[in-house]
C-alpha positions as CSV (number, residue, x, y, z in Angstrom):
1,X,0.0,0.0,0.0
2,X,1.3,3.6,-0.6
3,X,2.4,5.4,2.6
4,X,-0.2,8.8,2.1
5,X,2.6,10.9,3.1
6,X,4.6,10.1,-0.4
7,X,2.0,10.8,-2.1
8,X,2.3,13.7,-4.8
9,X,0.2,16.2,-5.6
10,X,-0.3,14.9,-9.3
11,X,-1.2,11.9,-7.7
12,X,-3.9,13.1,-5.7
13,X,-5.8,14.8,-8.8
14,X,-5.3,11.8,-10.6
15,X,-7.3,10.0,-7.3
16,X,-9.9,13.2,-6.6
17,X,-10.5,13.5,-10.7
18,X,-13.7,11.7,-12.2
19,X,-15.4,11.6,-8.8
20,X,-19.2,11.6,-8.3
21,X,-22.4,10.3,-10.4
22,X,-21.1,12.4,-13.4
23,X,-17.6,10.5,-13.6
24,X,-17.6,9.6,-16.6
25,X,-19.5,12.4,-18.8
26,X,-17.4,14.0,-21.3
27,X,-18.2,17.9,-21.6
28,X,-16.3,20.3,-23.9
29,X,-16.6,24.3,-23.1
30,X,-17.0,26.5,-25.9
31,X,-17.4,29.2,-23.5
32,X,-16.2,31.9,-21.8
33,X,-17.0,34.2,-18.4
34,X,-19.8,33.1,-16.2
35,X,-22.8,31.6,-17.5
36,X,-21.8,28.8,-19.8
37,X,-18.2,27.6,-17.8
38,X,-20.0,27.5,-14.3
39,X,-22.6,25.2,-15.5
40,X,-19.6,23.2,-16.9
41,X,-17.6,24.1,-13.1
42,X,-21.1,22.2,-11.2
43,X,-20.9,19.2,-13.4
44,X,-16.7,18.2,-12.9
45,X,-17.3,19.3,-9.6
46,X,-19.4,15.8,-9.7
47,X,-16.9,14.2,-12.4
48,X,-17.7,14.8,-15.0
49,X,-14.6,15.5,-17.4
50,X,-14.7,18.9,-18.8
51,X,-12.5,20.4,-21.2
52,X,-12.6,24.1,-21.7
53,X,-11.4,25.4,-24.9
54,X,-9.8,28.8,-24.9
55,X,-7.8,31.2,-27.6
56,X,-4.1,31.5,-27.7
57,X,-2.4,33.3,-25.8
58,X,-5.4,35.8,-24.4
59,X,-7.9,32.9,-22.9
60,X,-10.9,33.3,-21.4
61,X,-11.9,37.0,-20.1
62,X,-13.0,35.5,-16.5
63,X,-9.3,35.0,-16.2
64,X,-8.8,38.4,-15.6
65,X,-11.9,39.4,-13.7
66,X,-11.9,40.5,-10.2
67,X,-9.1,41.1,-7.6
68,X,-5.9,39.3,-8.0
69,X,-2.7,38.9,-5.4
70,X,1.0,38.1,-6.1
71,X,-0.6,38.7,-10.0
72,X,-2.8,35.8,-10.0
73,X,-7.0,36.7,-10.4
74,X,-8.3,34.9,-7.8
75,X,-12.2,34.5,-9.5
76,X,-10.7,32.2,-12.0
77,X,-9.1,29.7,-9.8
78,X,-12.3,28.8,-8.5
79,X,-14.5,29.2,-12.1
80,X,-12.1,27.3,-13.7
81,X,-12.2,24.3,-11.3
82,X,-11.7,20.8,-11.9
83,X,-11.3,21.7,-15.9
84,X,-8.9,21.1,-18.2
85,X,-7.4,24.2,-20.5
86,X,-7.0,23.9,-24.4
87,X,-6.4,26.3,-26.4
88,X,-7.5,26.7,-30.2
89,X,-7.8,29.7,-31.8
90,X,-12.1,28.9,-33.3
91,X,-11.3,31.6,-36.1
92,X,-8.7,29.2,-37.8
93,X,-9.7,27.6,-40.4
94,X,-7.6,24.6,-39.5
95,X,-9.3,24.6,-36.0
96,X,-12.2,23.1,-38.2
97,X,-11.3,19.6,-37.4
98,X,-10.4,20.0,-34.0
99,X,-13.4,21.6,-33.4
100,X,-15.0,18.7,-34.7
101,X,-13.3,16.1,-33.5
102,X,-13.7,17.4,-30.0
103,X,-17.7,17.5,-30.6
104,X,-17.4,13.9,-31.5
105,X,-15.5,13.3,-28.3
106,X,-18.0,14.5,-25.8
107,X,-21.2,13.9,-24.5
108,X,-22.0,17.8,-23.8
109,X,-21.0,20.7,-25.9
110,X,-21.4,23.9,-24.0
111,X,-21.6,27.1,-26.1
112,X,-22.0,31.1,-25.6
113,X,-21.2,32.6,-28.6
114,X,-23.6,35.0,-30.9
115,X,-26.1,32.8,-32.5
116,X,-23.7,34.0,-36.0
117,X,-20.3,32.9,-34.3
118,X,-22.2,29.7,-33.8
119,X,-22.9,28.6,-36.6
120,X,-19.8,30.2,-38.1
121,X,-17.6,28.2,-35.8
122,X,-20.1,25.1,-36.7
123,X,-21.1,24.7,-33.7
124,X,-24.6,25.1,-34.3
125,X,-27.9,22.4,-33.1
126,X,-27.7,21.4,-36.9
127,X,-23.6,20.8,-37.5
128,X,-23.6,19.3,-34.1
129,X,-25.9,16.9,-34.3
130,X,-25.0,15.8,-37.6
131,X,-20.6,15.5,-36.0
132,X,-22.6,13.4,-33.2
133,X,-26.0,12.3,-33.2
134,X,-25.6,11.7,-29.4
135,X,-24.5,15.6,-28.3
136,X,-26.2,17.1,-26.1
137,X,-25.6,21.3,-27.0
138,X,-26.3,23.6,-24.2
139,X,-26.6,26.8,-26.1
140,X,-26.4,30.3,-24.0
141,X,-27.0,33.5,-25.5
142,X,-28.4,36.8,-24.3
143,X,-31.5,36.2,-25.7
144,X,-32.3,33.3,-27.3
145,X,-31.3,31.4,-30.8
146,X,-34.7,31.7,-32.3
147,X,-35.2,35.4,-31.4
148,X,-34.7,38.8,-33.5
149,X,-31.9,39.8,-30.9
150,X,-30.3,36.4,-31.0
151,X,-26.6,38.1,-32.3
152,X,-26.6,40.9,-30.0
153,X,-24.3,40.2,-26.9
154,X,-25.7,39.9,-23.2
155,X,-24.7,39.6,-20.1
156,X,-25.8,38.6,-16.7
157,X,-27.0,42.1,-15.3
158,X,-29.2,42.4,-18.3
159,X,-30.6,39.1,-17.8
160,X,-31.4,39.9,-14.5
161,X,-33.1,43.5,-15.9
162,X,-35.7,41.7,-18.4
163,X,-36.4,39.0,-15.9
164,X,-38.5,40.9,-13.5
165,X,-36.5,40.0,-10.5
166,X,-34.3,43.5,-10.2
167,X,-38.1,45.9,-10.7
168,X,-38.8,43.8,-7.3
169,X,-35.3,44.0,-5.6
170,X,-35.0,47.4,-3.1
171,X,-37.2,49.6,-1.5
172,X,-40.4,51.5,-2.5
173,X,-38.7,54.4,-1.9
174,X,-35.7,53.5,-3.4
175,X,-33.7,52.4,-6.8
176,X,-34.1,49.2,-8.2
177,X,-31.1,47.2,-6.8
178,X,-29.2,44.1,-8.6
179,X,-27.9,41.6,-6.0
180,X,-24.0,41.9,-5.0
181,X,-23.2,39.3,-7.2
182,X,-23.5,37.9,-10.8
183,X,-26.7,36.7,-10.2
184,X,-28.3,36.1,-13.6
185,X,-25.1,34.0,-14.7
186,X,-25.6,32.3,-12.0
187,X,-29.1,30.7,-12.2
188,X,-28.3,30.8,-15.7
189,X,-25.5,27.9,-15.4
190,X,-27.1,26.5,-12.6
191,X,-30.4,26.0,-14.7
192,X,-27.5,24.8,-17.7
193,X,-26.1,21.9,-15.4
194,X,-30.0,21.0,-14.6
195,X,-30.7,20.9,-17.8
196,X,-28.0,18.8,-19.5
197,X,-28.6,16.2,-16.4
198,X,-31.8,15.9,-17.6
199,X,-30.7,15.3,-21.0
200,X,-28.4,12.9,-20.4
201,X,-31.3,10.6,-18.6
202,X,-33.2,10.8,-21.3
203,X,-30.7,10.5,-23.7
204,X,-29.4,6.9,-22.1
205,X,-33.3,5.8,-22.4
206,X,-33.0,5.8,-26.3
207,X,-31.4,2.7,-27.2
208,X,-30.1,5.1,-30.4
209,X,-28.6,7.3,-27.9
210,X,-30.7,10.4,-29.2
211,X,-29.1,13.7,-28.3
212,X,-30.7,16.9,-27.1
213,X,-30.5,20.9,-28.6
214,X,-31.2,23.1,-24.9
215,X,-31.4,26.4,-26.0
216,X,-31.2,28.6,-23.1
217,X,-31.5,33.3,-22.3
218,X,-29.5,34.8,-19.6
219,X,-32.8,36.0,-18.5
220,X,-35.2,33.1,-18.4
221,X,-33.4,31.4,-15.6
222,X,-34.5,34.3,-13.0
223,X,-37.6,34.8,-14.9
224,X,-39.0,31.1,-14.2
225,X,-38.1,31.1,-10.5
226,X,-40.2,34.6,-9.5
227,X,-42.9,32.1,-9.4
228,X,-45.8,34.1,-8.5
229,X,-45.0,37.1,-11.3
230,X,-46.8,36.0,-14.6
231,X,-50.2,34.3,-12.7
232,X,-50.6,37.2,-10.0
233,X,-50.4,39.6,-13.3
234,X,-52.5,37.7,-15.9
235,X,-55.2,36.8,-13.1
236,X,-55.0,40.6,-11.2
237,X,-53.9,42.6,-13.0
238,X,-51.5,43.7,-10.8
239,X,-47.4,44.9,-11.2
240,X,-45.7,43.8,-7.8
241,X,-43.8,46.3,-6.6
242,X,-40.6,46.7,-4.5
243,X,-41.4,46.4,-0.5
244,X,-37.6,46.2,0.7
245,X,-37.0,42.9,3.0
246,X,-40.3,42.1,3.8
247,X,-41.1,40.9,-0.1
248,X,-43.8,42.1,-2.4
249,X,-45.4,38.8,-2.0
250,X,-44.5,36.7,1.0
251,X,-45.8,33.1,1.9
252,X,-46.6,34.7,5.7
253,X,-47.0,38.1,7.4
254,X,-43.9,38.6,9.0
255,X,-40.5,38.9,6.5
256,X,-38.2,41.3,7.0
257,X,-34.4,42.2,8.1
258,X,-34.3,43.7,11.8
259,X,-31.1,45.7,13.5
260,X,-30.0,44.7,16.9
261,X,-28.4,46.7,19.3
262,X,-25.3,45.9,18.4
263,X,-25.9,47.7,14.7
264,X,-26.3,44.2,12.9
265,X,-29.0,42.8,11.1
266,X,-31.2,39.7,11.8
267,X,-33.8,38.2,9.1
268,X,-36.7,37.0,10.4
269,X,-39.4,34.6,8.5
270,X,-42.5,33.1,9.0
271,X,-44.0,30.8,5.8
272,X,-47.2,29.4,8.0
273,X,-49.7,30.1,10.4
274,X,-47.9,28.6,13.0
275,X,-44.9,30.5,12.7
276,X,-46.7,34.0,12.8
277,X,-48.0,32.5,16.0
278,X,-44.6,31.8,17.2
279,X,-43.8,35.6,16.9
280,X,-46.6,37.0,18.1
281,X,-46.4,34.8,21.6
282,X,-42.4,35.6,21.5
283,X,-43.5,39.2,21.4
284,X,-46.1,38.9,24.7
285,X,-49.6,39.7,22.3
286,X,-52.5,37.5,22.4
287,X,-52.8,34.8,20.2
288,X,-56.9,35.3,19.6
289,X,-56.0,38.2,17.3
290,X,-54.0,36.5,15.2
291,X,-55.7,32.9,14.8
292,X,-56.5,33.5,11.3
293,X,-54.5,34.1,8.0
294,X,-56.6,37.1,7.0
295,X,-56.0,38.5,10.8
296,X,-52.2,37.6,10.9
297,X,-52.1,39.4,7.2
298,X,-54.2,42.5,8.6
299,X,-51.7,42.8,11.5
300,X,-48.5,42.7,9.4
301,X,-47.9,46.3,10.2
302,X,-48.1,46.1,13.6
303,X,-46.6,42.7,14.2
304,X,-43.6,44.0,12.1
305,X,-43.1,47.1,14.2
306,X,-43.4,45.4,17.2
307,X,-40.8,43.0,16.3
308,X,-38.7,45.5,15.2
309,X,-38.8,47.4,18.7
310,X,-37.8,43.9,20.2
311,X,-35.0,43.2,18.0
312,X,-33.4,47.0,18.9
313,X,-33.8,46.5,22.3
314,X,-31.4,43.2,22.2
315,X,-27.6,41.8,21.2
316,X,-27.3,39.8,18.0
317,X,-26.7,36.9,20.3
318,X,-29.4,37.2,22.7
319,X,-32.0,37.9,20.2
320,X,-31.3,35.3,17.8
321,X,-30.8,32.7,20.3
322,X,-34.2,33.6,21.8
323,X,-36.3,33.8,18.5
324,X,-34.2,30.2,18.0
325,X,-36.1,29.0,21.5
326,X,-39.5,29.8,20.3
327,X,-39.2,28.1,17.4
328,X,-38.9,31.3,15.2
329,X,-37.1,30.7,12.2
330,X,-34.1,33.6,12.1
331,X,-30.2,34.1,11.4
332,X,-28.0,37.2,11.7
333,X,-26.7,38.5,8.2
334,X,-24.0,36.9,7.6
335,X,-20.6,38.4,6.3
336,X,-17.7,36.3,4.9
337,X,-16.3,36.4,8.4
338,X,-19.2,35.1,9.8
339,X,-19.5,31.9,7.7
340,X,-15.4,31.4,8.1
341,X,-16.2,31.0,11.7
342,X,-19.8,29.3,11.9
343,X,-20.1,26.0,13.3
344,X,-22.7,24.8,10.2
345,X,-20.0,25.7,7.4
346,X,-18.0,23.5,9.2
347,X,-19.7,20.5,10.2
348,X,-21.0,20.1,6.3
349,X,-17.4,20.7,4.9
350,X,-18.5,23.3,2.6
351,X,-15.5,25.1,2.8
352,X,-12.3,22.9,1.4
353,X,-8.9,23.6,0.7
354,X,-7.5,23.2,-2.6
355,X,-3.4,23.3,-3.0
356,X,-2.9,26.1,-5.9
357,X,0.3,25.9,-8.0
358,X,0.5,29.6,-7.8
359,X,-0.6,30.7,-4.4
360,X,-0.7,27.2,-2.7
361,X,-3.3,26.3,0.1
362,X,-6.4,28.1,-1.1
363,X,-9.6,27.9,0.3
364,X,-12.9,27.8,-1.6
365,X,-16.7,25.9,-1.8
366,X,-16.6,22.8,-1.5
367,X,-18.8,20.3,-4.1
368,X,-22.2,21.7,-3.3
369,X,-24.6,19.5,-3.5
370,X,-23.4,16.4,-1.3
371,X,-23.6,13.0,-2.3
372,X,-23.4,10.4,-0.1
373,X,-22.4,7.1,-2.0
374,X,-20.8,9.2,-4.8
375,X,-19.5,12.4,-3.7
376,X,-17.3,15.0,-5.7
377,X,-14.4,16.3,-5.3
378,X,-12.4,19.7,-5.4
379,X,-9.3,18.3,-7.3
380,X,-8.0,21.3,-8.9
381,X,-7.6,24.9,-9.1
382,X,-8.2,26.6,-12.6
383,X,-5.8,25.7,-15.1
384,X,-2.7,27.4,-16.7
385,X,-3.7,28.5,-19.6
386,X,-3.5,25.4,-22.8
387,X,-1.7,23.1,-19.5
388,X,-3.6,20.3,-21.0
389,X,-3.2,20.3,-24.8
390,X,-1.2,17.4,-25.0
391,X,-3.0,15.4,-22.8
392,X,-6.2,16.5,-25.1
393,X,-4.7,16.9,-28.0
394,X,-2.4,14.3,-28.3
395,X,-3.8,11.3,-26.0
396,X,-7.9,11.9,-25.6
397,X,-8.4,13.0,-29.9
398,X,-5.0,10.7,-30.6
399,X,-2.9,12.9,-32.6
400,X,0.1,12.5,-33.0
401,X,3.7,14.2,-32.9
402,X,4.0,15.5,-36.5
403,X,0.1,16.9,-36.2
404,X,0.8,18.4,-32.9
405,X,3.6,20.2,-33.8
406,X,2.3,21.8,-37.4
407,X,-1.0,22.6,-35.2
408,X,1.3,24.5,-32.7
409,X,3.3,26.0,-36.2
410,X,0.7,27.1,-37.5
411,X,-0.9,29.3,-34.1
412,X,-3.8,27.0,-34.6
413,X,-3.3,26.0,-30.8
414,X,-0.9,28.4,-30.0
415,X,3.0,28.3,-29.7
């Protein structure tokens, strides 16, 4: 058996690699930024193999986004996860066959070019499926491949303008506000990883191995999960409008974000009868006012304001520990410091670290969601940029020395 201390870090990605229910799903990125490589990030986070194809010498934008230390952008060594880096230069046309030989290679192509570039680059629903029957395409554009708009670029703030969810996002008062993050992207590959899942079960039920064109808008994702938006306003009438914390429609009457004494911030939430209940006795008023929806719903105002007096009157601690008691569901607003140091984080390993060639012991998310026979596995920071073209290139598409080398000639996959 091999003493663990000897052995090397190469050996351990060779182990972690592959791990999960996707081991084994073959997933080629034609992608860059957010939307399109994250959906590819959540699937080799569970195994899948994913190869993301970037141009010469410049790669993929998200390389360069955010801060950096010692020169290294930190964004990427977590986007880029678990991947392996290629690099061919799409507008070559010698890149043609390598193009297509990757497509016949994989089980997923991922793309986010204008619907024009697409097709240009042949990786269009109709030039894939014809390389590989079997492909599953995951196609993400700003605004869908069948629309009028489908060449005009978009990104994940618009998507998360046009779906509704950033007119409901602030306070009445106030601006519209987009979350602190790249929200719309977000969904957008999550939604992307869903999707080709789903494909890929359906896909191993036909016995010809049918594969599947998901054609999907930056601003769909959002759209679809403000549930409520389309039915309230095709059976009402009505526009929801922003309400702050407390939600333009809420499943129960108390939701809102409360400040403590100590000048932090505790959410509070109620989703049933019961748990309105479970505020009002916390708060000392009687329960015979409030035994009905339509009475809890009536008192929102007051039960709010009362709570809020409460909440002032208290620490973080003590408050939150005594909502806890009477079964109130509530949490301080947590900062990066807070989830570095809570107990949760901890106890579900969510928070891994990952040994970076560059800036070694970095820590990040772990594989989110857990999987108990066949969990992932953080095995790899993002890639150098083209470190894996031989083992692509040369091993996984099998060509060999004399190929490689005009390819590299020729700036088809770089120097």
């Amino acid at each position: 058996m091999t003493d663990p201390q000897t052995v090397s870090p190469a050996d351990e990605q060779a182990s972690a690699a592959g791990k999960g229910p996707l081991r084994g799903v073959k997933v080629v990125e034609f992608a860059q930024v957010i939307a399109g490589p994250l959906a590819g990030t959540l699937m080799a986070d569970l195994g899948a193999e994913v190869v993301h194809v970037e141009a010469p010498l410049v790669g993929d934008n998200a390389r360069h986004m955010g801060p950096a230390k010692d020169g290294h952008h930190l964004w990427w060594k977590v986007l880029g996860r678990n991947k392996r880096s290629v690099t061919l230069d799409l507008g070559n046309p010698d890149a043609r066959s390598l193009t297509d030989k990757l497509v016949q290679w994989a089980d997923v192509v991922i793309v986010t070019f204008r619907s024009s570039t697409v097709k240009r680059f042949g990786l269009d629903w109709a030039t894939v499926s014809t390389t590989n029957p079997s492909a599953i395409l995951l196609q993400i554009s700003g605004y869908g491949a069948n629309t009028s708009n489908r060449d005009e670029p978009g990104f994940g703030k618009m998507g998360e303008a046009r779906s509704g969810l950033v007119h409901l996002t602030g306070f009445e008062d106030g601006a519209p506000i987009h979350t602190g993050f790249s929200h719309g992207d977000a969904t957008t590959g999550l939604m992307g990883a869903f999707a080709v899942s789903a494909a890929l079960v359906r896909r191993n039920a036909y016995p010809e191995r049918k594969g599947e064109w998901i054609d999907l808008a930056l601003f769909e994702t959002l759209f679809r999960l403000v549930e409520w938006q389309v039915i309230i306003h095709d059976q009402l009438g009505a526009v929801p409008q922003r309400s702050g914390n407390s939600l333009a429609v809420a499943p129960a009457a108390v939701i809102n974000t409360y400040r403590s004494a100590d000048d932090e911030w505790i959410t509070v939430t109620s989703g049933t009868l019961r748990s309105v209940l479970n505020i009002v006795r916390l708060l000392g008023l009687d329960e015979a006012e409030y035994s009905t929806r339509e009475a809890q719903h009536a008192g929102r105002g007051f039960l709010d304001q009362q709570l809020a007096v409460w909440i002032s009157e208290r620490s973080t601690s003590c408050a939150v520990e005594a909502l806890q008691r009477a079964k109130v569901v509530a949490s301080k607003i947590y900062d990066i410091e807070d989830i570095f140091a809570d107990q949760t984080y901890r106890e579900r390993d969510d928070i891994v670290t990952v040994t970076d060639a560059d800036l070694g012991d970095v820590r990040m998310q772990g594989v989110i969601p857990h999987f108990a026979v066949n969990p992932g596995a953080v095995w790899r920071t993002g890639a150098a940029l083209g470190e894996d073209n031989d083992l692509v290139f040369g091993e996984w598409l099998d060509l060999d020395d004399t190929e490689m080398a005009r390819l590299h000639q020729a700036g088809v996959i770089g120097d």
